[in-house]
PDB file of the backbone (N, CA, C, O) and the ligand in Angstrom, with CONECT records:
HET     ZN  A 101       1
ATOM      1  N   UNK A   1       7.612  21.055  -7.914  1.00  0.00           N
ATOM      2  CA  UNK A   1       6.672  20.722  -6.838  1.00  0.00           C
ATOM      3  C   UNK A   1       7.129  19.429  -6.157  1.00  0.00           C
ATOM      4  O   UNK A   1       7.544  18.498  -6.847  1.00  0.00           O
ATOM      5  N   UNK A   2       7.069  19.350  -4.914  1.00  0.00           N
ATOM      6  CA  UNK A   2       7.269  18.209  -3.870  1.00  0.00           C
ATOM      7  C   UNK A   2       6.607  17.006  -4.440  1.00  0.00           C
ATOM      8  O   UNK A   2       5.436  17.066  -4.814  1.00  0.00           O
ATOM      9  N   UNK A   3       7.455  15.693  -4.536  1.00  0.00           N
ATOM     10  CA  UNK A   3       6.363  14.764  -4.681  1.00  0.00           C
ATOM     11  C   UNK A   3       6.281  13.653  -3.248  1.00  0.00           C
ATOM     12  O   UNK A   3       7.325  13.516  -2.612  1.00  0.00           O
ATOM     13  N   UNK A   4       5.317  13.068  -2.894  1.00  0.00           N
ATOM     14  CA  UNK A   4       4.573  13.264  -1.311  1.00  0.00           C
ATOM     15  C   UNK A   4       4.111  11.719  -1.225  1.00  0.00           C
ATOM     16  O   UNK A   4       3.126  11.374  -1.877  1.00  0.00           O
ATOM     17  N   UNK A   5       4.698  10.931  -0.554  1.00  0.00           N
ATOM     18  CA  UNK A   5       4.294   9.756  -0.559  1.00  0.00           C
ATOM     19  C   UNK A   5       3.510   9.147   0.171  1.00  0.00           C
ATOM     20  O   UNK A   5       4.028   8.907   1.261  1.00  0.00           O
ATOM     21  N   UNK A   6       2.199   8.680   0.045  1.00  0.00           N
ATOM     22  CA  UNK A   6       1.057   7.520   0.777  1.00  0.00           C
ATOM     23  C   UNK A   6       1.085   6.550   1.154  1.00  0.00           C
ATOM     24  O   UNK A   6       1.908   5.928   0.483  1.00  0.00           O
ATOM     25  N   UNK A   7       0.513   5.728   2.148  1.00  0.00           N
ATOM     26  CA  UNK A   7       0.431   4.696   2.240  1.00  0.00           C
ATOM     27  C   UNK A   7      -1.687   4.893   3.159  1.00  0.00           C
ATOM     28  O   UNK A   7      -2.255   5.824   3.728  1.00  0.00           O
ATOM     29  N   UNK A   8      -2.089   3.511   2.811  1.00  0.00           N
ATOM     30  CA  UNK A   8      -3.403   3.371   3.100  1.00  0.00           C
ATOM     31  C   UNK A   8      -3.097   3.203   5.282  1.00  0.00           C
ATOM     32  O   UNK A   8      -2.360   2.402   5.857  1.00  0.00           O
ATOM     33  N   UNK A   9      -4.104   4.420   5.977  1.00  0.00           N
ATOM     34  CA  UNK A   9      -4.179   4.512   6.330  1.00  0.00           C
ATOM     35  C   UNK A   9      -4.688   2.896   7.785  1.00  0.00           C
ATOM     36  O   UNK A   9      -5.536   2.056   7.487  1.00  0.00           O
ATOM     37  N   UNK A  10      -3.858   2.869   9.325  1.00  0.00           N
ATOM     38  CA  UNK A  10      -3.660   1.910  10.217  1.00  0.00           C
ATOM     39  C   UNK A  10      -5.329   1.460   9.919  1.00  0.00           C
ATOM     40  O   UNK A  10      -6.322   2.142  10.172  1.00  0.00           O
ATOM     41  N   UNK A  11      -5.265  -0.137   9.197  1.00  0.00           N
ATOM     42  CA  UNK A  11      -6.789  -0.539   9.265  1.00  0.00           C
ATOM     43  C   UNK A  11      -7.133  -0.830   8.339  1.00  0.00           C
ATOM     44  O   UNK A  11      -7.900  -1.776   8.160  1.00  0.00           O
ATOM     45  N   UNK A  12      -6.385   0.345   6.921  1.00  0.00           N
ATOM     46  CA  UNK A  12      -7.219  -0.086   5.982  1.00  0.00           C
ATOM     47  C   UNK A  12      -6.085  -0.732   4.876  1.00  0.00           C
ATOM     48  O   UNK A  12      -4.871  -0.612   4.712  1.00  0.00           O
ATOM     49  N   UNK A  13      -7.472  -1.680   4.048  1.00  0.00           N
ATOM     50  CA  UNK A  13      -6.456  -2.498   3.330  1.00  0.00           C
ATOM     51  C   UNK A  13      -6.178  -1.788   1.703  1.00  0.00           C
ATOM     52  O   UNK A  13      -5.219  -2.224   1.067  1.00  0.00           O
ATOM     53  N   UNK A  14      -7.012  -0.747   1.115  1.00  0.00           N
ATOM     54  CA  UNK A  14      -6.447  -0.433   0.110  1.00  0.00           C
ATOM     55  C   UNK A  14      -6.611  -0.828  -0.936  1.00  0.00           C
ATOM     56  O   UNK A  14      -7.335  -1.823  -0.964  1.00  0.00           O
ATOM     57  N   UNK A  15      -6.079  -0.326  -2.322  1.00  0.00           N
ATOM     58  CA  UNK A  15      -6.633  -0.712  -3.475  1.00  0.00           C
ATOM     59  C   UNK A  15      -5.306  -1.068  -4.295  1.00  0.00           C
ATOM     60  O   UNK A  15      -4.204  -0.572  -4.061  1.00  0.00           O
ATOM     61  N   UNK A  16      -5.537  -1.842  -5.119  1.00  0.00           N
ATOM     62  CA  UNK A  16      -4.120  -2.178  -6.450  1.00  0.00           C
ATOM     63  C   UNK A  16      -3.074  -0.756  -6.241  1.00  0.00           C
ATOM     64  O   UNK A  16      -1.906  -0.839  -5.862  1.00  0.00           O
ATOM     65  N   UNK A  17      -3.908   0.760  -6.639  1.00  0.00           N
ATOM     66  CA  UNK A  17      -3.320   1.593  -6.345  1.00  0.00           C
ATOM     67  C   UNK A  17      -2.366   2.163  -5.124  1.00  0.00           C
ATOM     68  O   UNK A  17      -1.295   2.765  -5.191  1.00  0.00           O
ATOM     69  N   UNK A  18      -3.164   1.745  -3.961  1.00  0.00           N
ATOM     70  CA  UNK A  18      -2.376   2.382  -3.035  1.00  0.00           C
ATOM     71  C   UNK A  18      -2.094   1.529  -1.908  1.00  0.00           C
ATOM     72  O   UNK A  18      -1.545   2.068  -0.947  1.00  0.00           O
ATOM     73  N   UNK A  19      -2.304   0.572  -1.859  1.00  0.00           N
ATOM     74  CA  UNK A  19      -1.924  -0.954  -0.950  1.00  0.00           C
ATOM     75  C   UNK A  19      -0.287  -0.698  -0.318  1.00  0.00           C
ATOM     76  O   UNK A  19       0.140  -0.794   0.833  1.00  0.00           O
ATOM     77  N   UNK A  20       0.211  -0.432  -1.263  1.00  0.00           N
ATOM     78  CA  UNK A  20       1.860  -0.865  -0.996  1.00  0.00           C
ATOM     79  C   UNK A  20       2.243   0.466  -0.348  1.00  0.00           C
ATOM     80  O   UNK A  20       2.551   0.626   0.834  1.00  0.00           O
ATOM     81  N   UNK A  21       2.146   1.785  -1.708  1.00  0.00           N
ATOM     82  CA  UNK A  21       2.057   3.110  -1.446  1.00  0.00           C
ATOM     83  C   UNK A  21       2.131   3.706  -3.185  1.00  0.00           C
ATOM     84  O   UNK A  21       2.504   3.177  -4.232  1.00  0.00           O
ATOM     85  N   UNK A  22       1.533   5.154  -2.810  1.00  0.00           N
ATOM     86  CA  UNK A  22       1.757   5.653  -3.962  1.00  0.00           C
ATOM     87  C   UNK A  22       2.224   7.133  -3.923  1.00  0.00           C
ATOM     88  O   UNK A  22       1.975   7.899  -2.993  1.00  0.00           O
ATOM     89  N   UNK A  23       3.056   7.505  -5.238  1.00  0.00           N
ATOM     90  CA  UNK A  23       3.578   8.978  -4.934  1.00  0.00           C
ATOM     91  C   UNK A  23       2.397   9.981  -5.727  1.00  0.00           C
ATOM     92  O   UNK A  23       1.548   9.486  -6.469  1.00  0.00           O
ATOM     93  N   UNK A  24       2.483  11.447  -5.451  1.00  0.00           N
ATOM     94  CA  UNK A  24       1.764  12.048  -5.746  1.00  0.00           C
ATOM     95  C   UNK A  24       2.481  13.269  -6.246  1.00  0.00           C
ATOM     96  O   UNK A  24       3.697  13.089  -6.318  1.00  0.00           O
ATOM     97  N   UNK A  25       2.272  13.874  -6.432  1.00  0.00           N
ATOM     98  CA  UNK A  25       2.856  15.827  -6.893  1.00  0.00           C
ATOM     99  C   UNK A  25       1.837  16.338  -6.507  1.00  0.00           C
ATOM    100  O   UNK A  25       0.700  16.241  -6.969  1.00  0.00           O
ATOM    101  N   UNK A  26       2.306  17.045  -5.424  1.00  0.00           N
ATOM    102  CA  UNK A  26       1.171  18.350  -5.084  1.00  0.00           C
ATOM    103  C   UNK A  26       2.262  19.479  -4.734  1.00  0.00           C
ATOM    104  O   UNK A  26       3.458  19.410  -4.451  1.00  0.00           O
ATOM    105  N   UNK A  27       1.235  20.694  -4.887  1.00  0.00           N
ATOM    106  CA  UNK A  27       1.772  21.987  -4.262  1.00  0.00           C
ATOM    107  C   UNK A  27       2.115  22.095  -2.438  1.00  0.00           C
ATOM    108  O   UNK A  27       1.478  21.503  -1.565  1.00  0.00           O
ATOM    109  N   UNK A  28       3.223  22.968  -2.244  1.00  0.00           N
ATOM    110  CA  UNK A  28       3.342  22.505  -0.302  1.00  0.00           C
ATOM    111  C   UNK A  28       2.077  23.317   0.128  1.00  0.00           C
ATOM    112  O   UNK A  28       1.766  23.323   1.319  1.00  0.00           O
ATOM    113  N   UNK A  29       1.274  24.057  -0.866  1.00  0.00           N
ATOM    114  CA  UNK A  29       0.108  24.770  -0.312  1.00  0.00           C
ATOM    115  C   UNK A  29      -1.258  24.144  -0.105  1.00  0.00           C
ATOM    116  O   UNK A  29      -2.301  24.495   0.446  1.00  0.00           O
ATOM    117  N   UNK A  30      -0.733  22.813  -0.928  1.00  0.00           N
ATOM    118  CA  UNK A  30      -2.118  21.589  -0.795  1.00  0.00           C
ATOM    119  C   UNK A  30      -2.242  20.996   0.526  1.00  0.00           C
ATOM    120  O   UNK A  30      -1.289  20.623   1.210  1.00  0.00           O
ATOM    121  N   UNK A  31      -3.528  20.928   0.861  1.00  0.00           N
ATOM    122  CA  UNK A  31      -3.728  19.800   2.161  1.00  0.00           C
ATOM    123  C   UNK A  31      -3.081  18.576   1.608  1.00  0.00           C
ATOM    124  O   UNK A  31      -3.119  18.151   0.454  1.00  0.00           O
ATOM    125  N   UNK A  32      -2.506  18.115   2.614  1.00  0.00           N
ATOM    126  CA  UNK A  32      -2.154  16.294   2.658  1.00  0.00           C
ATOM    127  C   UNK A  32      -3.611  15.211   2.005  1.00  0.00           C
ATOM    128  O   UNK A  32      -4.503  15.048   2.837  1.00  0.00           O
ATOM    129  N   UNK A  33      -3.770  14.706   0.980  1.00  0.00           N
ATOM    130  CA  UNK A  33      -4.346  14.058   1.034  1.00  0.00           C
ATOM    131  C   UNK A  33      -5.494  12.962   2.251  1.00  0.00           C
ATOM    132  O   UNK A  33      -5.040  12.263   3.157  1.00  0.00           O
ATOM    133  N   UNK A  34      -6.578  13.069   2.001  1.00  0.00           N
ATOM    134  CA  UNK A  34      -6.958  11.991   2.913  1.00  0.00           C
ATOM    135  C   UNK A  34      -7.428  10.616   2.422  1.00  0.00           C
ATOM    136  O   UNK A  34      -7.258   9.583   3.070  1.00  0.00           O
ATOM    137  N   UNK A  35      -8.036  10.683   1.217  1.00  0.00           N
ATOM    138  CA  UNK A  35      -8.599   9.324   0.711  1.00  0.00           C
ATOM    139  C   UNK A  35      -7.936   8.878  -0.185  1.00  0.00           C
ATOM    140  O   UNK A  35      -7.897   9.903  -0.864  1.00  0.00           O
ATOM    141  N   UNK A  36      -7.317   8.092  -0.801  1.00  0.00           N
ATOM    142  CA  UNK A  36      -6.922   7.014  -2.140  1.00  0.00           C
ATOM    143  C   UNK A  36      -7.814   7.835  -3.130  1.00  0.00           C
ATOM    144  O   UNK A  36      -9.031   7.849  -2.944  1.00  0.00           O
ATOM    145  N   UNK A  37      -7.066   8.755  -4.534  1.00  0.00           N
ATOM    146  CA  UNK A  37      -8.111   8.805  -5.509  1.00  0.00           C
ATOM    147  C   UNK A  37      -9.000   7.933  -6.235  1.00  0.00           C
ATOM    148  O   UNK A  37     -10.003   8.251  -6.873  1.00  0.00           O
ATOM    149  N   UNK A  38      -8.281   6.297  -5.973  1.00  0.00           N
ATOM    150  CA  UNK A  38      -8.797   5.648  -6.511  1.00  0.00           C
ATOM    151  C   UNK A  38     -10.170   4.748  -6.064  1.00  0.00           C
ATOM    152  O   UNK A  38     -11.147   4.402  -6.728  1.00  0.00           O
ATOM    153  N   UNK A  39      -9.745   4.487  -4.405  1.00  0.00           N
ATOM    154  CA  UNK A  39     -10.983   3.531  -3.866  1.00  0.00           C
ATOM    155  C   UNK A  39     -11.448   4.263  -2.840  1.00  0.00           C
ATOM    156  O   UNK A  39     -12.525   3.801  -2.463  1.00  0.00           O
ATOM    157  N   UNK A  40     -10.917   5.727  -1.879  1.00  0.00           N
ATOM    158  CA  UNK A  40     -11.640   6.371  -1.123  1.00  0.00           C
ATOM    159  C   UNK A  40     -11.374   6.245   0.075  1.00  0.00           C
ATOM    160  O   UNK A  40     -11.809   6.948   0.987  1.00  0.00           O
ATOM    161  N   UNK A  41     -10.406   5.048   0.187  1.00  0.00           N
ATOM    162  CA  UNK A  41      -9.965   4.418   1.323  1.00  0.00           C
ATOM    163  C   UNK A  41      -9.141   5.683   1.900  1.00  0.00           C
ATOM    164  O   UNK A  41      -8.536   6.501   1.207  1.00  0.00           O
ATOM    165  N   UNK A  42      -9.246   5.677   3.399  1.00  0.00           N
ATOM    166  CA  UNK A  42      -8.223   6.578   4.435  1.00  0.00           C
ATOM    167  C   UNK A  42      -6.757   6.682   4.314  1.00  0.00           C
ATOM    168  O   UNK A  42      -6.185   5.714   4.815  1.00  0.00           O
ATOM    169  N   UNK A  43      -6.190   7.331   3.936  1.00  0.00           N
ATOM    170  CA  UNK A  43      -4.484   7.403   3.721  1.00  0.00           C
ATOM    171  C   UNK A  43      -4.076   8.464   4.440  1.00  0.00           C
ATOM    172  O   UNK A  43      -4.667   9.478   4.810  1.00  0.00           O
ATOM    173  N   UNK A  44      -2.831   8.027   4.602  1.00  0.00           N
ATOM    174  CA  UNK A  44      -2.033   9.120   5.035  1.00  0.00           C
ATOM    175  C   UNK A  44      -0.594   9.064   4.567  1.00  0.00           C
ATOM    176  O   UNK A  44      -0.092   8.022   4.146  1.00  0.00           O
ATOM    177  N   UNK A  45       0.094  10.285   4.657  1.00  0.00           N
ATOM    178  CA  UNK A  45       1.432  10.935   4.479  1.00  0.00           C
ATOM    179  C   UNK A  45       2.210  10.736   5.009  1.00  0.00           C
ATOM    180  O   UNK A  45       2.335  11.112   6.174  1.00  0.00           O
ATOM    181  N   UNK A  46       3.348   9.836   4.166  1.00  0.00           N
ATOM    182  CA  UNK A  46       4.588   9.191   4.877  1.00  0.00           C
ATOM    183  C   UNK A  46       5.656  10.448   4.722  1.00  0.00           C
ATOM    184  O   UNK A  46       5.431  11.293   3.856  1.00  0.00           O
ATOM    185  N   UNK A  47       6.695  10.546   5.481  1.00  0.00           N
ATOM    186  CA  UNK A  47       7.709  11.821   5.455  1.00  0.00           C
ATOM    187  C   UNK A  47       8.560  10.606   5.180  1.00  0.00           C
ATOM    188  O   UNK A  47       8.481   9.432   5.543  1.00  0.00           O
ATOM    189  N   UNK A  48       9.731  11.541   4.116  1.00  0.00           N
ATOM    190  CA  UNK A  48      10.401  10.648   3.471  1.00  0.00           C
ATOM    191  C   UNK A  48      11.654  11.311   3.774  1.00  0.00           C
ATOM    192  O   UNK A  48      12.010  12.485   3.681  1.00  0.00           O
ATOM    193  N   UNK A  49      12.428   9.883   4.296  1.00  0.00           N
ATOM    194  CA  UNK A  49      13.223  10.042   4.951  1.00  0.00           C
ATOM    195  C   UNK A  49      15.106  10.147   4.147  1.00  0.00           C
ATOM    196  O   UNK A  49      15.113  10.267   2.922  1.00  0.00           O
ATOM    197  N   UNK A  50      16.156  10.109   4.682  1.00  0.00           N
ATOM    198  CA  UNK A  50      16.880  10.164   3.853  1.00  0.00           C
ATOM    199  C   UNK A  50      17.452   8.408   3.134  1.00  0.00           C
ATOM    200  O   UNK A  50      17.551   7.360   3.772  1.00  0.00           O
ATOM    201  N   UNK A  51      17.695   8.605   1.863  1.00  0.00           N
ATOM    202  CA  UNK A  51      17.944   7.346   1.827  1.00  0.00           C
ATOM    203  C   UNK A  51      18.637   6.585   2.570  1.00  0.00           C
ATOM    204  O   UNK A  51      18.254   5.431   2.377  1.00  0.00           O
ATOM    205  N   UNK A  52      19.789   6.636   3.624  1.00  0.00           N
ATOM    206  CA  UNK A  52      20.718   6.340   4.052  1.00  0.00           C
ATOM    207  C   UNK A  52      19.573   5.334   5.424  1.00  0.00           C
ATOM    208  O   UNK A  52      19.758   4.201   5.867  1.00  0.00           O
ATOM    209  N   UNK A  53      18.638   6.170   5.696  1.00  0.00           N
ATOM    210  CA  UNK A  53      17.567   5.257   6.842  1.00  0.00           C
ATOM    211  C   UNK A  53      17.347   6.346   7.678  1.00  0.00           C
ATOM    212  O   UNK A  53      18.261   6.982   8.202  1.00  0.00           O
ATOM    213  N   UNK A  54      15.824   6.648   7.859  1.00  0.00           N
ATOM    214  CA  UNK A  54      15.967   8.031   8.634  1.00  0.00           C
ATOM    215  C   UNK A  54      16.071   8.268   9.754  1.00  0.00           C
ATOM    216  O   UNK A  54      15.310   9.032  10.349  1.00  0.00           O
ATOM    217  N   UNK A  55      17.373   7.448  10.462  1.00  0.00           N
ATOM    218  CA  UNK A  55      17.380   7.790  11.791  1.00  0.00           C
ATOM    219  C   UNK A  55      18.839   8.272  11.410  1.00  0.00           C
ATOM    220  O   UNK A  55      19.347   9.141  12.119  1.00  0.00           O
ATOM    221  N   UNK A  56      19.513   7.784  10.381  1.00  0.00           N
ATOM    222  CA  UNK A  56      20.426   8.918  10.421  1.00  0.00           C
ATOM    223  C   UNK A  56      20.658  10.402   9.757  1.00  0.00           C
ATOM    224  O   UNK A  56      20.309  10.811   8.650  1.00  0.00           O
ATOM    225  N   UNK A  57      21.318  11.020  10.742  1.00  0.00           N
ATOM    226  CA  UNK A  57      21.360  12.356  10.406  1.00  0.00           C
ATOM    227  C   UNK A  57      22.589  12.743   9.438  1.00  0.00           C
ATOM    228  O   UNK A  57      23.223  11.770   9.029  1.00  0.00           O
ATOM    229  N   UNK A  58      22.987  13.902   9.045  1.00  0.00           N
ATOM    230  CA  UNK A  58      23.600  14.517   8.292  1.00  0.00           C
ATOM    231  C   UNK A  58      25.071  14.297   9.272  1.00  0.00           C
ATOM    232  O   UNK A  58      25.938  13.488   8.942  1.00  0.00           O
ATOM    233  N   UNK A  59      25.120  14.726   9.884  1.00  0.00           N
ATOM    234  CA  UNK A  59      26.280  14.645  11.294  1.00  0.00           C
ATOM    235  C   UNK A  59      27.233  12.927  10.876  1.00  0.00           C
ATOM    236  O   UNK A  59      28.372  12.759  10.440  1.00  0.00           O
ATOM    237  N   UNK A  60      26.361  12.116  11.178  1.00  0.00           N
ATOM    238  CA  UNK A  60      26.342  10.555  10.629  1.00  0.00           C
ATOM    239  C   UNK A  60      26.909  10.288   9.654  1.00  0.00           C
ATOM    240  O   UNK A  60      27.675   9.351   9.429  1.00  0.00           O
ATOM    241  N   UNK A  61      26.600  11.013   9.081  1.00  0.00           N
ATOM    242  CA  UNK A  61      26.696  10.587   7.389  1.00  0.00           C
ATOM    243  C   UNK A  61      28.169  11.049   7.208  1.00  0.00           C
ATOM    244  O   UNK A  61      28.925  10.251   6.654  1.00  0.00           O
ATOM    245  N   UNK A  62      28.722  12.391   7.663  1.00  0.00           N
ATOM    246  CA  UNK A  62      29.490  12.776   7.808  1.00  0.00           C
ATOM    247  C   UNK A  62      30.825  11.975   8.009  1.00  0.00           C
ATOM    248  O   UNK A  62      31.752  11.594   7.295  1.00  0.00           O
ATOM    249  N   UNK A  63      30.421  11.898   9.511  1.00  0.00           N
ATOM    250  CA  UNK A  63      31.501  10.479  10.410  1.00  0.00           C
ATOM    251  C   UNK A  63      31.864   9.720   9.388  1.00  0.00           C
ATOM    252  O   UNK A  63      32.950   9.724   8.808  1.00  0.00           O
ATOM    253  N   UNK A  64      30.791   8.973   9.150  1.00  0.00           N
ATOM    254  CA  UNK A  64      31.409   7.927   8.512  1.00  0.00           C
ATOM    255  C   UNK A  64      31.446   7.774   7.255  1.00  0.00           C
ATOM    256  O   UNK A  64      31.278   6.590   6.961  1.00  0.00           O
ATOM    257  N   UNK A  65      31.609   8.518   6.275  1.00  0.00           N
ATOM    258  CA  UNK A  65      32.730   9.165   5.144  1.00  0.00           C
ATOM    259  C   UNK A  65      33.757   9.283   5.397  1.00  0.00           C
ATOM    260  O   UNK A  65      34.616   8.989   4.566  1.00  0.00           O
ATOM    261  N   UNK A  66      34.200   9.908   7.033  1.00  0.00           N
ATOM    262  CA  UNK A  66      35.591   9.803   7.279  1.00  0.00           C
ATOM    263  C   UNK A  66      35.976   8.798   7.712  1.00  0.00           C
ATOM    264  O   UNK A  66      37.206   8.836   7.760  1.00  0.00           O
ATOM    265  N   UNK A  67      35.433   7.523   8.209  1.00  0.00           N
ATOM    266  CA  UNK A  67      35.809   7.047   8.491  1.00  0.00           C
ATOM    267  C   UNK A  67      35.967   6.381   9.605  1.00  0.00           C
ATOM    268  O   UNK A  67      36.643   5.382   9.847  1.00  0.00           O
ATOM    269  N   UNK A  68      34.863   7.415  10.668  1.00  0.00           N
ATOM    270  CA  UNK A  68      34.893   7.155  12.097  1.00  0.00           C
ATOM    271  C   UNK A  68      33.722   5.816  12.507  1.00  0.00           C
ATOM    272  O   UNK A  68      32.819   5.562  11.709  1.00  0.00           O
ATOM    273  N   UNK A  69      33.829   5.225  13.489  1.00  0.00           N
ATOM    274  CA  UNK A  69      32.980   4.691  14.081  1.00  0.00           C
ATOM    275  C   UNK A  69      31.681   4.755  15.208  1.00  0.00           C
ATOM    276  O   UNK A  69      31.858   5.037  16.393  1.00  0.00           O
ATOM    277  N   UNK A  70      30.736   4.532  14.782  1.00  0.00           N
ATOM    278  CA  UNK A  70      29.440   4.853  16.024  1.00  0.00           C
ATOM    279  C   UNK A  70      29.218   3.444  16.382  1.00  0.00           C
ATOM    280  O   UNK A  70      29.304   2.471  15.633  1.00  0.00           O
ATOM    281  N   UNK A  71      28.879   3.474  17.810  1.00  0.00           N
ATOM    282  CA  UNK A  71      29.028   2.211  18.422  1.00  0.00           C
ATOM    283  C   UNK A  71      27.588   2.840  19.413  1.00  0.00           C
ATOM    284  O   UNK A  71      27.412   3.942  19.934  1.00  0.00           O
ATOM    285  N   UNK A  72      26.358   1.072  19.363  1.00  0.00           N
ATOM    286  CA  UNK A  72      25.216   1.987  19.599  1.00  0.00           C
ATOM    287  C   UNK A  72      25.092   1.218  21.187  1.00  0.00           C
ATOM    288  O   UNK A  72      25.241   0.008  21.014  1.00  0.00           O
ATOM    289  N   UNK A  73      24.864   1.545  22.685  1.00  0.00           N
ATOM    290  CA  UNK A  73      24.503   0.630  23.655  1.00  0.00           C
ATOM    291  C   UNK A  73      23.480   0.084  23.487  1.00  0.00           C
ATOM    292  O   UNK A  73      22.490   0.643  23.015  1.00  0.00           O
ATOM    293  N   UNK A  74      23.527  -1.074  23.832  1.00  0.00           N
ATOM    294  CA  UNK A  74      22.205  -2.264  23.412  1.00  0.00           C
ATOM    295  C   UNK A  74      21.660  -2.481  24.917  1.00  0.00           C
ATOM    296  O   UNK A  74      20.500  -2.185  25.205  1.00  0.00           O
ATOM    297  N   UNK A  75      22.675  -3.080  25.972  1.00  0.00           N
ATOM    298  CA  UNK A  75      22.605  -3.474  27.122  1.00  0.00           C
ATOM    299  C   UNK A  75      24.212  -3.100  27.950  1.00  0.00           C
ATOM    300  O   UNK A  75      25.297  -2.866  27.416  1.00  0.00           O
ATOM    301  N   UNK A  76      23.934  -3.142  29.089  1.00  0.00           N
ATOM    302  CA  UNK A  76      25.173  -2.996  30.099  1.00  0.00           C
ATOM    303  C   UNK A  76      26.355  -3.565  29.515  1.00  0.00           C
ATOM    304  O   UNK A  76      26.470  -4.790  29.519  1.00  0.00           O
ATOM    305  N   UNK A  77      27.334  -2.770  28.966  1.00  0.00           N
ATOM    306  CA  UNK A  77      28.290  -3.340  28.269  1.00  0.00           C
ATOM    307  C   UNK A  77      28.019  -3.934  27.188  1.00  0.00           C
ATOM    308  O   UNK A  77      28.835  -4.737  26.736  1.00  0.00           O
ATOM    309  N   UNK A  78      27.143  -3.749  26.706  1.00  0.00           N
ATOM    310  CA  UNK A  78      27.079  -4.649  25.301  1.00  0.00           C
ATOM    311  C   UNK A  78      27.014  -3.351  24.234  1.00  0.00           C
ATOM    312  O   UNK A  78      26.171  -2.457  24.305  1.00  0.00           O
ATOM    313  N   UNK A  79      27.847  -3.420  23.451  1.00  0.00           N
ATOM    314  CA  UNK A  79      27.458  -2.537  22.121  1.00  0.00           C
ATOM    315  C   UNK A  79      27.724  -2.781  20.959  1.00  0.00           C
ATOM    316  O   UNK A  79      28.715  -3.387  20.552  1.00  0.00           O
ATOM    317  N   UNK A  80      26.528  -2.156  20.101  1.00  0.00           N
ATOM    318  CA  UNK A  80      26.809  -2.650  18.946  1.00  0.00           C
ATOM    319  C   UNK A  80      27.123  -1.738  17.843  1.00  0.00           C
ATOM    320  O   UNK A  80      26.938  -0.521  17.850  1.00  0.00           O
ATOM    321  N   UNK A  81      27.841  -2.768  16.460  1.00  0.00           N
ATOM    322  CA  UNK A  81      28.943  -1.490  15.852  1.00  0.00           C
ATOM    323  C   UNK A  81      27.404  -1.062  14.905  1.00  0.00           C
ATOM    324  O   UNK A  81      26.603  -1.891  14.473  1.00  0.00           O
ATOM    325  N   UNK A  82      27.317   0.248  14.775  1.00  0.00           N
ATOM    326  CA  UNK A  82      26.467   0.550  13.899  1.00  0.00           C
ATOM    327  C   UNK A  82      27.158   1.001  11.954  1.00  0.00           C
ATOM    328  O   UNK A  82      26.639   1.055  10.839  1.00  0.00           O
ATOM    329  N   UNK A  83      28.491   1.215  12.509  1.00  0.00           N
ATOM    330  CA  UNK A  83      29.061   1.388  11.139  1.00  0.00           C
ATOM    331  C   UNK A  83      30.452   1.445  11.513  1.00  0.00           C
ATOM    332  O   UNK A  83      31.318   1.588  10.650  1.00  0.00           O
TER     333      UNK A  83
HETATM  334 ZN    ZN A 101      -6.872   2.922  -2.961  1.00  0.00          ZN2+
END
């Protein structure tokens, strides 16, 4: 089973339990959680991304195993090395 990570919902501050975030195990047939089991507080479901940082993709990851370079535009002529 998927395990599904929380964090206390924009606003709220949360309990010892789920302040920072907490993981869960549920079935993919379960609703997403809404409250903290512990204090009731509003949460929601973070999508977890790849470790690498989830803006990169598989493609990415690729490149630069081999070796290649991505270079990101910042401003008019300005770029920066991303790897
Ligand atoms: Zn809580």
């Amino acid at each position: 089973m998927p395990t599904y990570v929380y964090k206390p919902a924009e606003g709220e501050k949360g309990c010892d339990y789920c302040a920072g975030s907490f993981e869960t195990v549920q079935k993919m047939s379960d609703e997403a959680l809404k409250k903290c089991p512990e204090c009731g507080c509003g949460v929601r479901r973070v999508i977890m991304g790849i470790r690498k940082g989830p803006s990169q993709s598989g493609f990415d990851r690729k490149a630069q195993e081999q070796g290649f370079h991505k270079l990101k535009r910042r401003d008019k002529g300005t770029y920066e090395k991303l790897y």
